[in-house]
C-alpha positions as CSV (number, residue, x, y, z in Angstrom):
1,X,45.8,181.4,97.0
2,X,45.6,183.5,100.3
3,X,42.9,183.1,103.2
4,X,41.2,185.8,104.4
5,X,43.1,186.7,107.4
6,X,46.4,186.6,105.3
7,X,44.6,189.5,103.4
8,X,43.9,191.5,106.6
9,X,47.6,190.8,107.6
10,X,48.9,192.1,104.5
11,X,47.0,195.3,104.2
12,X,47.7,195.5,108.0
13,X,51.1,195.6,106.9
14,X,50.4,198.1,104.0
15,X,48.5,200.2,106.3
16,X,50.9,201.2,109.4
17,X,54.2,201.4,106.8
18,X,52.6,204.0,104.7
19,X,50.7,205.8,107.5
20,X,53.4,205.7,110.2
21,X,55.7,207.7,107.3
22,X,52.4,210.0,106.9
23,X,52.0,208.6,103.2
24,X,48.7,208.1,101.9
25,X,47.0,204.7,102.0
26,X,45.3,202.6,99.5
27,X,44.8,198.5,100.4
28,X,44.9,195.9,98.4
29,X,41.4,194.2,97.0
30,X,43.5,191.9,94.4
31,X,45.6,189.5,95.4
32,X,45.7,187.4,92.2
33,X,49.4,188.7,91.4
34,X,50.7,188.6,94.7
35,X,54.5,187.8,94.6
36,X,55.3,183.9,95.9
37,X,57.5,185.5,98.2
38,X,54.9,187.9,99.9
39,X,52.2,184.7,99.8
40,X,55.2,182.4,101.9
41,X,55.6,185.1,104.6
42,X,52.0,185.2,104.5
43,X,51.5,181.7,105.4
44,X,54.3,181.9,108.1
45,X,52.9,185.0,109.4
46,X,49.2,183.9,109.7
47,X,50.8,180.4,111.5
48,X,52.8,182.6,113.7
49,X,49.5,185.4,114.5
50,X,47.3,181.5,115.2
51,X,49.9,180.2,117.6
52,X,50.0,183.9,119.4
53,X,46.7,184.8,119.2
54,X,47.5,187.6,122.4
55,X,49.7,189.5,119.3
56,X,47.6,191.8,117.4
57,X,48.9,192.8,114.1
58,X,49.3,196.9,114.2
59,X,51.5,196.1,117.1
60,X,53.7,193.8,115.8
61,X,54.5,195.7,112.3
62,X,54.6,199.2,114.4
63,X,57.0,197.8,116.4
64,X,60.8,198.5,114.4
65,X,59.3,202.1,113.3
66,X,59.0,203.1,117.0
67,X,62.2,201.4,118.0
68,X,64.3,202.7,115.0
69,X,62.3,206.2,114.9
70,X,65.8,207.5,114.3
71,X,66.0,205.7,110.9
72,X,64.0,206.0,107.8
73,X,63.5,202.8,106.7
74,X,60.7,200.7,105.4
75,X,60.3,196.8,106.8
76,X,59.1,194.5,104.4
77,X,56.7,191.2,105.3
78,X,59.9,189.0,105.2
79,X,61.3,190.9,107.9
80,X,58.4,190.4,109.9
81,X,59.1,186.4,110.0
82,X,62.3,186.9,111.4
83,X,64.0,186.4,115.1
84,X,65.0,189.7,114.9
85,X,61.1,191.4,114.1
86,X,60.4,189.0,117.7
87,X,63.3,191.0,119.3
88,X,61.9,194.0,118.1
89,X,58.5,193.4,119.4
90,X,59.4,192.5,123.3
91,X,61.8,195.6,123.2
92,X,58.4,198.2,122.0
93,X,56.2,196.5,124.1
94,X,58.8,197.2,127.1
95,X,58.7,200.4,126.5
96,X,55.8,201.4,126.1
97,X,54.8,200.1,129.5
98,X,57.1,202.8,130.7
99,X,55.1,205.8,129.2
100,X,53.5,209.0,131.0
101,X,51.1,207.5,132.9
102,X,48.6,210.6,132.0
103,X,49.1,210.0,128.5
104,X,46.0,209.8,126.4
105,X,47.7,206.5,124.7
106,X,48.0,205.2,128.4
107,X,44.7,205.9,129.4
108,X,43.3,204.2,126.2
109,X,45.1,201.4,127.1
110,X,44.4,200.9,130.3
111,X,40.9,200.9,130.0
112,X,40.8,198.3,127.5
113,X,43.3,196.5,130.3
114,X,40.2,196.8,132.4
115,X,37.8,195.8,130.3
116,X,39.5,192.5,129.4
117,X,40.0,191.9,133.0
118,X,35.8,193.1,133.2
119,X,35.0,190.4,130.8
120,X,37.9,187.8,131.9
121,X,35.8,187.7,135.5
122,X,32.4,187.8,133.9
123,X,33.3,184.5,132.0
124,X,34.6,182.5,134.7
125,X,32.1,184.1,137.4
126,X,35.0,185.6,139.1
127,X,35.0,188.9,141.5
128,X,38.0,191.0,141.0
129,X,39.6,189.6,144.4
130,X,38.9,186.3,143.3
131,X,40.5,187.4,139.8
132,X,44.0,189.1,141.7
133,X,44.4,185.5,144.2
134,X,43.2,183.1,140.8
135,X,46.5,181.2,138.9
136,X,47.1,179.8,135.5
137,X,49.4,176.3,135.0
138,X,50.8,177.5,138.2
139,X,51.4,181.3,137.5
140,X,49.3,184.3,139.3
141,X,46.7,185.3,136.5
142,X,47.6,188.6,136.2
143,X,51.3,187.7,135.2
144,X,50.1,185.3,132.7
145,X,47.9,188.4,131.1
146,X,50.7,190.4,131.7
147,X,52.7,187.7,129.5
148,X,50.3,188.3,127.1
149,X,50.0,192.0,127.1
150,X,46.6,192.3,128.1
151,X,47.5,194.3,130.7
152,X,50.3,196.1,131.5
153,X,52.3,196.7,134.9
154,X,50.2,199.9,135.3
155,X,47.2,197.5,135.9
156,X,49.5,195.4,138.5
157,X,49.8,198.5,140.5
158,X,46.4,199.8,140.2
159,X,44.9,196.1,141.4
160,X,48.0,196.2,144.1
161,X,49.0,192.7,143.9
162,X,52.3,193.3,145.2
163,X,52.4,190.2,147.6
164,X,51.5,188.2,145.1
165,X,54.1,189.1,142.8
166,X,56.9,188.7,145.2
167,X,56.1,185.1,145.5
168,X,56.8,184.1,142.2
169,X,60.4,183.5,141.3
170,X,62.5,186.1,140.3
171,X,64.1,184.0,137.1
172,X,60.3,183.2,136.0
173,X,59.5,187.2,135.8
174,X,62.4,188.0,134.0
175,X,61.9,185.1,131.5
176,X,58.6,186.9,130.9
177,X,60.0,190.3,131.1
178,X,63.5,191.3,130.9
179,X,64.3,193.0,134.1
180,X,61.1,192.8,135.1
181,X,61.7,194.7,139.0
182,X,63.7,197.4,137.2
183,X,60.1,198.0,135.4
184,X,58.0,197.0,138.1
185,X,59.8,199.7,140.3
186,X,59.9,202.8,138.1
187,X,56.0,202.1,136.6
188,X,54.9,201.8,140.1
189,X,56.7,205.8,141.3
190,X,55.3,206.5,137.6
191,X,51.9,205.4,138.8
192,X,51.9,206.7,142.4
193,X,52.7,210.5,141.1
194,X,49.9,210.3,138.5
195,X,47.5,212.7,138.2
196,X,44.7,211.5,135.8
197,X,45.7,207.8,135.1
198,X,45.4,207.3,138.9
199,X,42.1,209.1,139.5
200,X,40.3,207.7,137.1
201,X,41.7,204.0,136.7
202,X,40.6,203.6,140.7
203,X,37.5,204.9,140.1
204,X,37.0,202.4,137.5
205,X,38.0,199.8,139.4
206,X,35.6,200.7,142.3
207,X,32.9,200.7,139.4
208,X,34.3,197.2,138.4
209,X,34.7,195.7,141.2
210,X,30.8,196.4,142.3
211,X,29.0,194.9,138.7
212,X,31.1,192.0,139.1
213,X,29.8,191.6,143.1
214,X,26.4,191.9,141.8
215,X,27.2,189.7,138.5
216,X,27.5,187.3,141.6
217,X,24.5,187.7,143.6
């Protein structure tokens, strides 16, 4: 027998592998002949999803259909419990933090950056100054949720915590992101000759930066 989240994780699954080939969708209600094979990747993936809890499921099975978007192939839930779907997953995420900054898919995502840092601060009855100066087990916040993809380097250069950056070691940054100046650099030219993603991500910021002040008062 399944739980419910090892339902939500398989039709996850269903849904992004037959949409991503524009195929029509229809999830699964009954899982009372569900393979053994798919219930044991089930049980790996839902420990693996528990222990990783910043990992959200469309990105981790959209991950090999962007990075092999030259290749039609389908993935299958046993792939997903491999070393190599892990490998997969760091190399997407890496790249999409080096989109067009004016992208709508960049803009999406950087206002639910900010509104995680938003509710972050709200929780621990931070301002957003407090929030860029605040660590975690010894790391700058912000390259913890970086860690975690919560936000993205876009966000590091829109809260311009370069200072605190440079004093963490350069080994520790790459451990959390392969070549980590190299994308640190070119986001941060990326950001500086944006049009929309910097006019209205500051604005936003000015907006955040005041209801967490008053949050305070």
């Amino acid at each position: 027998m399944i739980t419910k989240i090892e339902e939500q994780i398989y039709n996850s699954h269903l849904y992004i592998s037959r949409t991503i080939n524009n195929k029509p969708v229809r999830l699964r209600n009954n899982f009372d002949k569900l393979s053994e094979k798919d219930v044991v990747c089930l049980k790996k993936l839902s420990n693996f999803f528990n222990r990783y809890r910043h990992i959200n499921f469309q990105d981790w099975f959209t991950a090999p259909y962007k990075v092999y978007s030259d290749e039609d192939q389908y993935f299958d839930l046993h792939y997903f419990t491999t070393r190599k779907a892990l490998k997969c997953y760091s190399m997407y995420m890496k790249q999409r933090e080096l989109d067009d900054p004016d992208s709508e898919q960049v803009i999406i995502r950087m206002r639910e950056c900010l509104s995680f840092i938003y509710k972050f601060c709200t929780q621990n009855n931070m301002t957003l100054d407090q929030y860029t100066k605040s660590n975690i087990d010894n790391l700058p916040t912000v390259i913890v949720h970086l860690k975690e993809h919560n936000i993205n380097f876009y966000t590091l250069h829109l809260l311009e915590v370069d200072a605190i950056i440079k004093a963490v070691e350069t080994s520790i940054l790459n451990f959390i992101v392969s070549d980590f100046w190299n994308t640190y650099s070119r986001t941060r030219t990326k950001f500086a000759s944006s049009n929309l993603l910097k006019q209205k991500t500051r604005k936003a910021k000015k907006q955040i930066q005041q209801k967490l002040l008053e949050n305070k008062k």
